[in-house]
C-alpha positions in Angstrom: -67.1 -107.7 -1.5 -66.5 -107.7 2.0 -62.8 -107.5 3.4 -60.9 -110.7 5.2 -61.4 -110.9 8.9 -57.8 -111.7 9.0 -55.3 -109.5 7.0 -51.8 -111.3 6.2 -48.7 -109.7 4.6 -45.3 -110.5 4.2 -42.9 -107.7 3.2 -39.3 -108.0 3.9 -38.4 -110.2 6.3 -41.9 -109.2 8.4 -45.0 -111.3 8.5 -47.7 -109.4 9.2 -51.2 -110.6 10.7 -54.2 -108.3 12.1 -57.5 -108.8 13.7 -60.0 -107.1 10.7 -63.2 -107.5 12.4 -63.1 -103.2 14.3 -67.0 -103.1 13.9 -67.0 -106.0 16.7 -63.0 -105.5 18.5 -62.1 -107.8 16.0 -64.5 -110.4 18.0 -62.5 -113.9 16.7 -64.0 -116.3 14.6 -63.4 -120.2 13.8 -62.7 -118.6 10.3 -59.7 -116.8 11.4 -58.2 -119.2 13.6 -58.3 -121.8 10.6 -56.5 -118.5 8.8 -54.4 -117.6 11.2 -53.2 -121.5 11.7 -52.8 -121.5 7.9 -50.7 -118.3 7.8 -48.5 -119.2 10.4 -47.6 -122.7 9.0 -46.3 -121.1 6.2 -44.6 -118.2 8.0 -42.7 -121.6 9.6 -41.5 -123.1 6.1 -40.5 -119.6 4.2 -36.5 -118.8 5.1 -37.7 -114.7 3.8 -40.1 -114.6 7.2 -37.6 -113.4 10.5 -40.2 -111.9 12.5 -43.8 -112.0 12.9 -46.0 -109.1 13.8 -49.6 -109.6 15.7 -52.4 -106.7 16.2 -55.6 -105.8 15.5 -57.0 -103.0 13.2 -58.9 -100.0 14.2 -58.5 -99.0 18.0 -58.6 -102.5 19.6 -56.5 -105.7 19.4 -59.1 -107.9 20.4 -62.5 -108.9 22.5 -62.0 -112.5 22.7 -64.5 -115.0 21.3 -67.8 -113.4 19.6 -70.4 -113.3 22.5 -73.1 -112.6 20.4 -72.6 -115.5 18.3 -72.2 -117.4 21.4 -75.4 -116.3 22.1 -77.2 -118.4 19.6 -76.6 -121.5 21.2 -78.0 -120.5 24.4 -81.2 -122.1 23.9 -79.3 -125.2 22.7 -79.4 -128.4 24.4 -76.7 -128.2 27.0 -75.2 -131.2 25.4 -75.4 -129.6 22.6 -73.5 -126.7 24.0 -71.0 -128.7 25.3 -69.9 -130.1 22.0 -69.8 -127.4 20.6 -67.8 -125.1 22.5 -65.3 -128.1 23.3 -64.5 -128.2 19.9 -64.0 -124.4 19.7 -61.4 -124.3 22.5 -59.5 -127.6 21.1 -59.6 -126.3 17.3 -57.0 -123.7 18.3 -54.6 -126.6 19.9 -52.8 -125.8 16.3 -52.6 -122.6 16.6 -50.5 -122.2 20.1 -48.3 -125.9 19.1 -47.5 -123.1 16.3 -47.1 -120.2 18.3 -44.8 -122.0 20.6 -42.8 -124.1 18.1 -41.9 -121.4 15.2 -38.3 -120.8 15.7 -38.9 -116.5 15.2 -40.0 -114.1 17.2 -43.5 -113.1 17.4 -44.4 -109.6 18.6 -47.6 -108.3 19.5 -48.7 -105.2 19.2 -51.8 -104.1 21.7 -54.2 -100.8 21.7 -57.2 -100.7 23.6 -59.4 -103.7 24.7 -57.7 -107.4 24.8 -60.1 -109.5 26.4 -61.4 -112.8 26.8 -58.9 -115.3 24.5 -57.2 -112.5 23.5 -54.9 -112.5 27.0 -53.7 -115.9 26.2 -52.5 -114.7 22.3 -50.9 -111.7 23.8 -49.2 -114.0 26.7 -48.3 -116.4 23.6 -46.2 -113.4 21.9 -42.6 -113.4 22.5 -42.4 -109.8 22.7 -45.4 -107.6 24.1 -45.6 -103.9 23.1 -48.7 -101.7 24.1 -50.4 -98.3 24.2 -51.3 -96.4 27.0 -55.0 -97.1 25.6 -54.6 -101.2 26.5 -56.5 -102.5 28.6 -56.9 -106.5 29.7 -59.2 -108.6 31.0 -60.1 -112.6 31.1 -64.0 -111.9 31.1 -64.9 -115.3 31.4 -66.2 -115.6 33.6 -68.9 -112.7 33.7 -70.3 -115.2 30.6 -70.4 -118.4 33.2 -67.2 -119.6 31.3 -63.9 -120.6 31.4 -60.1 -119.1 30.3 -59.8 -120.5 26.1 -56.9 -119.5 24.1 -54.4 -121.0 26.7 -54.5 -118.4 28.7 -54.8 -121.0 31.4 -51.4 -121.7 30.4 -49.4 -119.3 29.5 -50.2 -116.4 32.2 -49.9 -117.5 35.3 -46.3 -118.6 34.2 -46.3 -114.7 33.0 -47.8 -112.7 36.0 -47.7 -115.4 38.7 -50.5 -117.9 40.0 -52.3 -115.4 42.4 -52.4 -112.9 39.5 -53.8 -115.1 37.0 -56.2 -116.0 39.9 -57.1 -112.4 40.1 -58.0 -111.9 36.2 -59.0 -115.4 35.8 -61.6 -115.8 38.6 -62.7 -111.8 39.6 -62.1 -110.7 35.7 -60.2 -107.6 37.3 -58.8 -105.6 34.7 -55.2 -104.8 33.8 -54.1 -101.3 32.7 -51.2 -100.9 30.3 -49.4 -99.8 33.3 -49.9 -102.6 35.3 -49.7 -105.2 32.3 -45.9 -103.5 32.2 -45.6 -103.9 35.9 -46.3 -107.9 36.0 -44.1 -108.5 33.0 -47.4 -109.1 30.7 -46.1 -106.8 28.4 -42.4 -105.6 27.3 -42.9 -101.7 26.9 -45.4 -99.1 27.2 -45.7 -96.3 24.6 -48.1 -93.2 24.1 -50.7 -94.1 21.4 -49.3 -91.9 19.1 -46.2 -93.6 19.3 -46.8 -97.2 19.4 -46.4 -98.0 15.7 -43.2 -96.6 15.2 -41.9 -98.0 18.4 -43.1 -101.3 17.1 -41.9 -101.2 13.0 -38.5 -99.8 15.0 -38.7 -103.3 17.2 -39.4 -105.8 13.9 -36.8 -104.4 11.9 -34.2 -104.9 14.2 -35.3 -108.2 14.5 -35.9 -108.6 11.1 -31.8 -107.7 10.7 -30.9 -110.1 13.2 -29.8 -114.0 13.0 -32.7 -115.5 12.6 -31.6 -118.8 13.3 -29.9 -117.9 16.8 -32.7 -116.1 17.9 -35.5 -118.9 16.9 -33.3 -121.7 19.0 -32.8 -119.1 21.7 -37.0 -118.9 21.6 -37.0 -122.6 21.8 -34.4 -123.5 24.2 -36.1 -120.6 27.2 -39.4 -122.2 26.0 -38.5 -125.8 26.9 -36.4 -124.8 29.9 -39.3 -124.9 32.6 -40.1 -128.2 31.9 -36.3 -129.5 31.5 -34.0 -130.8 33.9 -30.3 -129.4 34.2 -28.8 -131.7 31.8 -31.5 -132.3 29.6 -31.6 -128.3 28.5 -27.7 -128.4 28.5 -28.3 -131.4 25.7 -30.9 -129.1 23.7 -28.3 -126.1 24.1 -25.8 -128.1 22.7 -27.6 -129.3 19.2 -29.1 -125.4 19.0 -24.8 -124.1 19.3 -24.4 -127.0 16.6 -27.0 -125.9 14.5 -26.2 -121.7 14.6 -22.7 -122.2 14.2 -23.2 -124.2 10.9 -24.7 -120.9 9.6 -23.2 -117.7 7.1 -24.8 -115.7 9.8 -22.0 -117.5 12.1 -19.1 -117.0 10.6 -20.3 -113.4 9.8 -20.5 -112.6 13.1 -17.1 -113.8 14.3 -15.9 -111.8 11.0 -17.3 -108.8 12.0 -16.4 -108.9 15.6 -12.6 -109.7 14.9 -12.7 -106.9 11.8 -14.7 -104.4 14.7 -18.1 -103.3 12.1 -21.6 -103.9 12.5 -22.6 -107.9 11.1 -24.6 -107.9 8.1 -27.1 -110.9 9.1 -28.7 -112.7 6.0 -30.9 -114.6 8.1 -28.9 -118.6 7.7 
């Protein structure tokens, strides 16, 4: 029996959710978008998920859509193709409303090639931490396609218009360097050291409030398309809502009695 082409875990207070295709650079599938959608709407409704983890096994996160399944429909009717590959891009709406709307963190953890759709999951992630060994590209367009996986979206709000022009239109590549250097990614680590780096990351965000930190994700998430006083109204429900929480009054507690808070997560 073949393993899952998505593996999902969830093991105190850390979901955990990897690519499992490394013969193919864990090449996505409609299979494990519909998993990963699945996954995540219950990482959203379980109060024992705080943080949420994204990578890929083997030595790559991961090479975008499955060209060589694409393949198959070359010598389909091309209106045909366009039905088809519509519905592809619009089945992962879910997905990023998901992404964008789950009050915790999600970190993503990158090694080696991230290409195609796989730029807009990475540009999804709240937190971005890589190996020297990443490398990104929107290839696209060297298949006569378009950016999927809202990378349309979400990086040029990242790295800038022009950038997202660059990668977009020329597919010029991104090293790990310079995904630091245009904010694509948080921190760069030696290969060797990426994976502690990253379980260091998630537990500390495992251990924090998770309530503050999900309406903090939400309230810099709707800020861009806010006016002044309409993300001073959200900021005042999110203050309501955290200060009804234990995690709250332990804070305030532990400040005034000077020791580190013991969060419970509500």
């Amino acid at each position: 029996m073949s393993e899952p082409e998505l593996l999902t875990q969830i093991d105190e207070g850390i979901a955990r959710i990897s690519f499992n295709r490394p013969h193919a650079r864990n090449a996505l599938t409609p299979a494990m978008v519909q998993a990963m959608i699945a996954f995540l709407r219950e990482c959203e409704r379980r109060d024992d998920v705080r943080v949420i983890l994204l990578t890929g096994t083997g030595d790559h996160f991961m090479a975008g859509g499955d060209v060589k399944a694409f393949a198959q429909a070359a010598d389909a009717a091309p209106e045909d193709r366009r039905s088809q590959f519509e519905t592809l891009a619009l089945d992962t709406l879910p997905l990023f409303a998901l992404m964008e709307r789950i009050a915790k963190p999600i970190v993503a953890k990158v090694r080696g090639a991230c290409a195609g759709a796989s730029v807009g999951y990475v540009a999804a992630a709240d937190f971005v931490a890589v190996s020297d060994t990443a490398l990104f590209m929107v290839a696209n367009a060297a298949i006569g396609t378009s950016p999927d996986g809202a990378t349309s979206w979400h990086l040029p709000r990242i790295v800038g218009l022009r950038k997202a022009k660059q990668m977009c239109l020329l597919g010029d590549r991104l090293t790990a360097q310079q995904a630091l250097e245009c904010s694509l990614a948080n921190w760069l680590h030696p290969d060797a050291e990426l994976d502690a780096a990253v379980e260091k990351l998630l537990r500390r965000l495992a251990n924090a409030p998770t309530v503050a930190l999900g309406q903090a994700k939400l309230l810099l998430n709707a800020a861009p398309g806010n006016a002044l006083i309409d993300q001073l109204a959200l900021e005042g429900q999110a203050a309501g809502l955290c200060c009804a929480t234990q995690d709250f009054a332990e804070g305030v507690t532990a400040f005034v009695e000077k020791r580190a808070p013991n969060f419970r997560g509500y």
